[in-house]
C-alpha positions in Angstrom: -55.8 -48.4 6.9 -55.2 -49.4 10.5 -54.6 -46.5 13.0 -51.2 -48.0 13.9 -50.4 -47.2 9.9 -51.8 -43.9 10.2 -49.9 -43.1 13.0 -46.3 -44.5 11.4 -46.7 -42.6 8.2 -48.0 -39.4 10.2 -44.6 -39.3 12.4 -42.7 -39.9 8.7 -44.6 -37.2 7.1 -43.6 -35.5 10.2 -40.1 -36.5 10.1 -39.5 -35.2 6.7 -41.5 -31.8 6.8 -38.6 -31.3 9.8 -35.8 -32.1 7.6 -37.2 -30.0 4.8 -37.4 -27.4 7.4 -33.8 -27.6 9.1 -32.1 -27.5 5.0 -33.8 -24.8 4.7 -32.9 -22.9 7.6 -29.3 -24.0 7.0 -29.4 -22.6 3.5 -30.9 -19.6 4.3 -28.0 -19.5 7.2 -25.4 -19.7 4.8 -26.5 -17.4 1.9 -27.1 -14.5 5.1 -23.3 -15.2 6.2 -21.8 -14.5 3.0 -23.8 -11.4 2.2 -22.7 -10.4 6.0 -19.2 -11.4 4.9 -19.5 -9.2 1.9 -20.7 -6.3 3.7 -18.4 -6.5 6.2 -15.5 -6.6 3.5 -16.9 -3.3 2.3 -17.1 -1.8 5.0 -13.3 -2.6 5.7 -12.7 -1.4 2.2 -14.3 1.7 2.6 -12.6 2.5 5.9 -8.7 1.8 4.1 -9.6 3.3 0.9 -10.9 6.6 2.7 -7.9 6.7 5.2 -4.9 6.0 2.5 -6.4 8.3 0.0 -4.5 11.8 1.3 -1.0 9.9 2.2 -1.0 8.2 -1.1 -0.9 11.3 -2.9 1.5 12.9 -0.4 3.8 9.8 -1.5 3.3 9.6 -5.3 3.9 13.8 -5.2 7.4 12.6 -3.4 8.4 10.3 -5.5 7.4 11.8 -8.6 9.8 15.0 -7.2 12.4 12.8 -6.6 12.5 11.7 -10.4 12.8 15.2 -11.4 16.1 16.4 -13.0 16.4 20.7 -12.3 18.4 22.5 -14.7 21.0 25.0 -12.6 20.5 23.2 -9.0 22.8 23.3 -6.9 24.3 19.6 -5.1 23.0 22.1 -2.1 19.8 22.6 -2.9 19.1 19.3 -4.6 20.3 18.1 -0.7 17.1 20.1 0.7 14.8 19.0 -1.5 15.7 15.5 -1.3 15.3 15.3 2.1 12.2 17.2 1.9 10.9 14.5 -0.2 12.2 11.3 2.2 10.4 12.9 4.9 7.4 13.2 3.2 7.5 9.6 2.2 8.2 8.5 5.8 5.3 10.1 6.7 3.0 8.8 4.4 4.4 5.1 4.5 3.4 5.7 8.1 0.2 7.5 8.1 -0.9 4.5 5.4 0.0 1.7 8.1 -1.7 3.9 10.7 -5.0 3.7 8.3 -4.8 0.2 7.8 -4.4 -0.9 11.6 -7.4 1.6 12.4 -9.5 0.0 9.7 -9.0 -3.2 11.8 -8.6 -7.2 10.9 -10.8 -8.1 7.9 -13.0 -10.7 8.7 -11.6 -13.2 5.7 -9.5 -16.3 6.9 -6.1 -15.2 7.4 -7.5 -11.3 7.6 -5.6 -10.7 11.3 -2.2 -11.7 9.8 -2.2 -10.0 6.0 -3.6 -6.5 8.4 -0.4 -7.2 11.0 2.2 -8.1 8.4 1.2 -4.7 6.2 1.3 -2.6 9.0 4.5 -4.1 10.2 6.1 -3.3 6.5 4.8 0.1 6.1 6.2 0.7 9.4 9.4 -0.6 8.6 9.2 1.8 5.4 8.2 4.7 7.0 11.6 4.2 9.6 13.5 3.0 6.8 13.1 6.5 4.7 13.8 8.3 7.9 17.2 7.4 7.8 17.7 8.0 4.3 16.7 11.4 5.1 19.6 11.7 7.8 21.7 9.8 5.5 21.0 12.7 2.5 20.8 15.7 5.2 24.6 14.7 5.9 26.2 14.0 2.2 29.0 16.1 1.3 27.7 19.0 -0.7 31.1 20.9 -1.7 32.5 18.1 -3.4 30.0 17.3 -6.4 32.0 13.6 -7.4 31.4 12.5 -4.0 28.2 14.1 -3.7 26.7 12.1 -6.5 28.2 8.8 -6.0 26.8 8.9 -2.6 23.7 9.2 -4.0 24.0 6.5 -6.0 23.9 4.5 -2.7 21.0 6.4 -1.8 18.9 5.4 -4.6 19.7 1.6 -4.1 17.7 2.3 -0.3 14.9 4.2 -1.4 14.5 1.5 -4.1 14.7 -1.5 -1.2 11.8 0.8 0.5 9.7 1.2 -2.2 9.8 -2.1 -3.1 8.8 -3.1 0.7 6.2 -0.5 1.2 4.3 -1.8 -2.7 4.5 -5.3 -1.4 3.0 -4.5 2.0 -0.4 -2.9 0.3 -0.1 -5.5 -2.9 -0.9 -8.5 0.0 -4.0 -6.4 1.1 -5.4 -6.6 -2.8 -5.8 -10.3 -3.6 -8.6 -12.3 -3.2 -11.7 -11.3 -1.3 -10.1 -8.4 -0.1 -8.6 -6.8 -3.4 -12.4 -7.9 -4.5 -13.8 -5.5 -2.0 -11.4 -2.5 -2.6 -12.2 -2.8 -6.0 -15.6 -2.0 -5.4 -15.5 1.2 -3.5 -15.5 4.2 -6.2 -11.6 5.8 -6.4 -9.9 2.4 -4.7 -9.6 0.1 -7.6 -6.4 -1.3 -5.9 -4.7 0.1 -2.1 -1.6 0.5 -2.7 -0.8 0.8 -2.9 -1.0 -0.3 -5.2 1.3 0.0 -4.3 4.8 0.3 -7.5 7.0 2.4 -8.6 10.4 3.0 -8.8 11.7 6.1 -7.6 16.1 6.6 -8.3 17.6 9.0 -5.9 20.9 8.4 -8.1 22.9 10.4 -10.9 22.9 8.8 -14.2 26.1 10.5 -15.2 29.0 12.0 -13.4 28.4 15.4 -12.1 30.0 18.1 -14.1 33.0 19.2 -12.6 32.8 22.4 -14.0 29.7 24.5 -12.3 27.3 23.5 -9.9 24.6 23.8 -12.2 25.8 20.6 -14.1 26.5 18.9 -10.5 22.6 20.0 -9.6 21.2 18.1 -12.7 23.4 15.2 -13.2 22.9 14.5 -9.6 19.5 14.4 -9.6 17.1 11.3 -9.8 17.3 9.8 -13.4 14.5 7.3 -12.9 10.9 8.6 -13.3 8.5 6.7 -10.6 5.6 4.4 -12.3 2.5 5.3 -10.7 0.6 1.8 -10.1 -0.8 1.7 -7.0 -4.2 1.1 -5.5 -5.9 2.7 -3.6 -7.0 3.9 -7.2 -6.4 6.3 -4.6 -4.1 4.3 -6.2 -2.4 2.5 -3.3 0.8 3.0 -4.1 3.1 3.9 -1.2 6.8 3.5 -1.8 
Protein backbone atom coordinates (compact mmCIF):
# COMPACT_ATOMS: atom_id res chain seq x y z
CA UNK A 1 0.00 0.00 0.00
CA UNK A 2 1.34 3.27 -1.17
CA UNK A 3 1.75 6.02 1.60
CA UNK A 4 -0.66 8.37 -0.32
CA UNK A 5 -3.35 5.31 0.52
CA UNK A 6 -2.27 5.12 3.95
CA UNK A 7 -2.63 8.57 4.37
CA UNK A 8 -6.39 8.74 2.69
CA UNK A 9 -7.79 5.91 4.72
CA UNK A 10 -5.99 7.38 7.97
CA UNK A 11 -7.84 10.85 7.54
CA UNK A 12 -11.30 8.48 6.94
CA UNK A 13 -10.64 6.47 9.80
CA UNK A 14 -10.15 9.80 11.35
CA UNK A 15 -13.13 11.28 9.88
CA UNK A 16 -15.38 8.66 11.21
CA UNK A 17 -13.94 8.16 14.81
CA UNK A 18 -15.09 12.18 14.95
CA UNK A 19 -18.51 11.50 13.86
CA UNK A 20 -18.81 8.61 16.20
CA UNK A 21 -17.60 10.99 18.73
CA UNK A 22 -19.83 14.13 18.00
CA UNK A 23 -23.35 11.41 18.04
CA UNK A 24 -22.21 10.55 20.96
CA UNK A 25 -21.77 13.65 22.65
CA UNK A 26 -25.12 14.80 21.16
CA UNK A 27 -26.87 11.76 22.68
CA UNK A 28 -25.40 12.06 25.76
CA UNK A 29 -26.57 16.01 25.50
CA UNK A 30 -29.97 15.11 25.10
CA UNK A 31 -30.61 12.26 27.60
CA UNK A 32 -28.81 14.95 30.36
CA UNK A 33 -31.46 17.70 29.19
CA UNK A 34 -34.45 15.61 29.90
CA UNK A 35 -33.28 14.26 33.21
CA UNK A 36 -32.53 18.18 33.94
CA UNK A 37 -36.07 18.82 32.57
CA UNK A 38 -37.43 16.26 34.84
CA UNK A 39 -35.77 17.50 37.87
CA UNK A 40 -36.50 20.75 37.29
CA UNK A 41 -40.37 19.76 36.91
CA UNK A 42 -40.00 18.28 40.42
CA UNK A 43 -38.65 20.71 41.85
CA UNK A 44 -41.51 23.07 40.55
CA UNK A 45 -43.88 20.39 41.83
CA UNK A 46 -42.50 20.24 45.04
CA UNK A 47 -42.46 24.05 45.60
CA UNK A 48 -46.73 24.26 44.47
CA UNK A 49 -47.56 21.11 46.20
CA UNK A 50 -45.89 22.44 49.57
CA UNK A 51 -47.29 26.02 49.22
CA UNK A 52 -51.13 25.02 48.28
CA UNK A 53 -51.26 22.30 50.82
CA UNK A 54 -52.55 24.62 53.99
CA UNK A 55 -55.03 26.90 51.68
CA UNK A 56 -56.51 23.88 50.08
CA UNK A 57 -57.67 22.69 53.28
CA UNK A 58 -58.76 26.09 54.42
CA UNK A 59 -60.99 25.99 51.16
CA UNK A 60 -62.35 22.42 51.12
CA UNK A 61 -63.22 23.13 55.27
CA UNK A 62 -65.30 26.31 53.53
CA UNK A 63 -66.96 24.68 51.22
CA UNK A 64 -67.70 21.66 53.00
CA UNK A 65 -69.39 24.31 55.78
CA UNK A 66 -71.24 25.85 53.25
CA UNK A 67 -73.03 22.45 52.29
CA UNK A 68 -74.09 22.08 55.81
CA UNK A 69 -77.86 22.31 56.70
CA UNK A 70 -78.04 23.47 60.87
CA UNK A 71 -81.20 22.44 62.53
CA UNK A 72 -82.63 25.78 64.64
CA UNK A 73 -80.27 28.48 62.77
CA UNK A 74 -81.26 31.47 62.52
CA UNK A 75 -81.45 33.43 58.62
CA UNK A 76 -79.05 35.63 61.15
CA UNK A 77 -76.68 33.40 62.06
CA UNK A 78 -76.60 31.35 58.89
CA UNK A 79 -75.68 35.19 57.42
CA UNK A 80 -72.38 35.16 59.75
CA UNK A 81 -71.34 32.00 59.01
CA UNK A 82 -71.73 32.24 55.41
CA UNK A 83 -69.76 35.12 55.16
CA UNK A 84 -67.29 33.60 57.39
CA UNK A 85 -66.97 30.94 54.98
CA UNK A 86 -66.63 33.29 51.51
CA UNK A 87 -63.97 34.97 53.27
CA UNK A 88 -62.12 32.08 53.98
CA UNK A 89 -62.40 30.97 50.41
CA UNK A 90 -61.15 34.36 49.13
CA UNK A 91 -58.38 33.85 51.02
CA UNK A 92 -57.34 30.72 50.10
CA UNK A 93 -58.23 31.11 46.25
CA UNK A 94 -55.64 33.84 46.77
CA UNK A 95 -53.02 32.48 48.93
CA UNK A 96 -53.14 29.30 46.20
CA UNK A 97 -52.35 31.89 43.18
CA UNK A 98 -49.78 33.56 45.57
CA UNK A 99 -48.04 29.81 45.80
CA UNK A 100 -48.15 29.17 42.30
CA UNK A 101 -46.63 32.62 41.08
CA UNK A 102 -43.83 32.10 43.87
CA UNK A 103 -43.14 28.56 42.61
CA UNK A 104 -42.31 30.40 39.26
CA UNK A 105 -42.73 29.43 35.34
CA UNK A 106 -42.18 25.66 34.75
CA UNK A 107 -39.64 25.17 32.44
CA UNK A 108 -42.11 22.94 29.90
CA UNK A 109 -43.10 24.76 26.55
CA UNK A 110 -45.90 26.93 27.15
CA UNK A 111 -44.95 26.77 31.22
CA UNK A 112 -44.85 30.94 31.45
CA UNK A 113 -48.45 31.11 30.11
CA UNK A 114 -50.45 28.00 31.92
CA UNK A 115 -48.36 29.71 35.49
CA UNK A 116 -49.83 33.42 34.35
CA UNK A 117 -53.32 32.34 33.20
CA UNK A 118 -53.79 30.24 36.77
CA UNK A 119 -52.70 32.92 38.82
CA UNK A 120 -54.75 35.35 36.85
CA UNK A 121 -57.99 32.89 37.58
CA UNK A 122 -57.33 32.21 41.13
CA UNK A 123 -57.01 35.86 41.50
CA UNK A 124 -60.10 36.56 39.80
CA UNK A 125 -61.66 33.86 42.32
CA UNK A 126 -60.27 35.03 45.29
CA UNK A 127 -61.99 38.93 44.29
CA UNK A 128 -64.84 37.28 43.02
CA UNK A 129 -65.83 35.56 46.58
CA UNK A 130 -65.07 38.80 48.21
CA UNK A 131 -67.96 40.27 46.93
CA UNK A 132 -70.11 37.51 47.57
CA UNK A 133 -69.16 38.04 50.99
CA UNK A 134 -70.43 41.77 50.89
CA UNK A 135 -73.20 40.57 48.88
CA UNK A 136 -74.24 37.94 51.91
CA UNK A 137 -73.08 40.46 54.81
CA UNK A 138 -75.94 42.81 53.30
CA UNK A 139 -79.10 40.27 52.56
CA UNK A 140 -82.15 40.93 54.34
CA UNK A 141 -82.27 38.81 57.50
CA UNK A 142 -85.82 39.75 58.96
CA UNK A 143 -87.60 38.71 56.14
CA UNK A 144 -86.80 34.83 55.70
CA UNK A 145 -88.79 34.56 51.85
CA UNK A 146 -86.51 37.21 50.73
CA UNK A 147 -83.68 36.05 52.61
CA UNK A 148 -83.56 32.70 50.99
CA UNK A 149 -84.38 33.58 47.49
CA UNK A 150 -81.50 35.88 47.63
CA UNK A 151 -79.50 33.25 48.34
CA UNK A 152 -80.44 31.37 45.67
CA UNK A 153 -78.66 34.04 43.54
CA UNK A 154 -75.83 33.59 45.81
CA UNK A 155 -75.31 30.08 45.11
CA UNK A 156 -75.37 30.60 41.23
CA UNK A 157 -71.89 33.00 42.07
CA UNK A 158 -70.17 30.83 44.26
CA UNK A 159 -70.86 28.07 41.73
CA UNK A 160 -69.37 30.41 38.68
CA UNK A 161 -66.20 30.73 41.18
CA UNK A 162 -65.77 27.43 41.94
CA UNK A 163 -65.95 26.42 38.65
CA UNK A 164 -63.20 29.20 37.73
CA UNK A 165 -60.88 28.62 40.59
CA UNK A 166 -60.97 24.16 39.64
CA UNK A 167 -60.28 25.08 36.11
CA UNK A 168 -57.35 27.41 36.92
CA UNK A 169 -55.36 24.44 39.00
CA UNK A 170 -56.93 21.57 36.43
CA UNK A 171 -54.61 23.46 33.48
CA UNK A 172 -51.56 23.11 35.90
CA UNK A 173 -52.24 19.04 35.95
CA UNK A 174 -51.92 17.84 32.42
CA UNK A 175 -49.08 16.65 30.71
CA UNK A 176 -45.50 16.96 31.97
CA UNK A 177 -46.61 19.07 34.64
CA UNK A 178 -49.69 16.96 36.14
CA UNK A 179 -46.76 14.13 35.55
CA UNK A 180 -44.56 15.86 38.02
CA UNK A 181 -47.17 16.68 40.75
CA UNK A 182 -48.15 13.36 40.66
CA UNK A 183 -44.90 12.35 41.87
CA UNK A 184 -44.35 14.32 44.94
CA UNK A 185 -45.89 12.22 47.99
CA UNK A 186 -49.56 14.06 49.13
CA UNK A 187 -49.91 16.03 45.52
CA UNK A 188 -51.41 13.39 43.28
CA UNK A 189 -53.27 16.31 41.50
CA UNK A 190 -53.05 20.56 42.56
CA UNK A 191 -56.05 21.55 42.63
CA UNK A 192 -56.84 21.81 42.85
CA UNK A 193 -57.71 19.61 41.83
CA UNK A 194 -59.31 21.47 41.86
CA UNK A 195 -63.93 20.33 41.85
CA UNK A 196 -66.60 20.63 43.68
CA UNK A 197 -69.63 22.13 43.86
CA UNK A 198 -70.49 24.03 46.75
CA UNK A 199 -74.72 25.61 46.77
CA UNK A 200 -75.05 28.63 48.92
CA UNK A 201 -78.94 28.17 48.00
CA UNK A 202 -82.20 26.92 49.81
CA UNK A 203 -83.67 23.91 48.41
CA UNK A 204 -87.11 24.71 49.68
CA UNK A 205 -88.86 27.70 50.85
CA UNK A 206 -88.08 28.87 54.25
CA UNK A 207 -90.56 28.15 56.79
CA UNK A 208 -92.65 30.96 57.51
CA UNK A 209 -93.38 29.90 60.67
CA UNK A 210 -90.04 30.11 63.14
CA UNK A 211 -86.69 31.03 62.26
CA UNK A 212 -85.45 27.72 63.03
CA UNK A 213 -87.18 26.36 59.78
CA UNK A 214 -85.86 29.70 57.86
CA UNK A 215 -82.15 28.73 59.40
CA UNK A 216 -82.23 25.20 57.76
CA UNK A 217 -84.22 25.51 54.61
CA UNK A 218 -81.93 28.39 53.86
CA UNK A 219 -78.93 26.74 54.22
CA UNK A 220 -76.67 25.20 51.37
CA UNK A 221 -78.50 21.94 50.02
CA UNK A 222 -75.60 20.89 47.84
CA UNK A 223 -72.77 18.88 49.55
CA UNK A 224 -69.25 19.95 47.87
CA UNK A 225 -67.25 16.93 45.98
CA UNK A 226 -63.89 16.92 47.15
CA UNK A 227 -61.68 16.20 43.85
CA UNK A 228 -58.88 18.29 43.84
CA UNK A 229 -55.20 17.97 43.60
CA UNK A 230 -52.96 18.93 45.26
CA UNK A 231 -53.83 15.37 46.78
CA UNK A 232 -53.25 18.11 49.02
CA UNK A 233 -55.87 17.60 46.80
CA UNK A 234 -55.82 20.86 44.67
CA UNK A 235 -59.05 21.66 44.83
CA UNK A 236 -59.76 25.43 45.41
CA UNK A 237 -63.21 26.64 44.59
Amino acid sequence: MSGTDRSIRGRRAGRAAAAAAMTAVVVGASACGGSDSTAQLDSWAKSVCGGVAAPIQSVQSAQSDTGQIIAGETPAALQTRLAADMGKLATGNQQIAQAVQAAGAPKTSGGAQLQADAVSELNQAAGGYTKVQATVKALPVTDQARFAASLRGVSDQVQQLSTLSSGALQKLQTGELGAALKRQPGCAQPSGTPTPATSAATSSSPSASTPAGAGASAGTSAKPSASTSPKPSTSAH
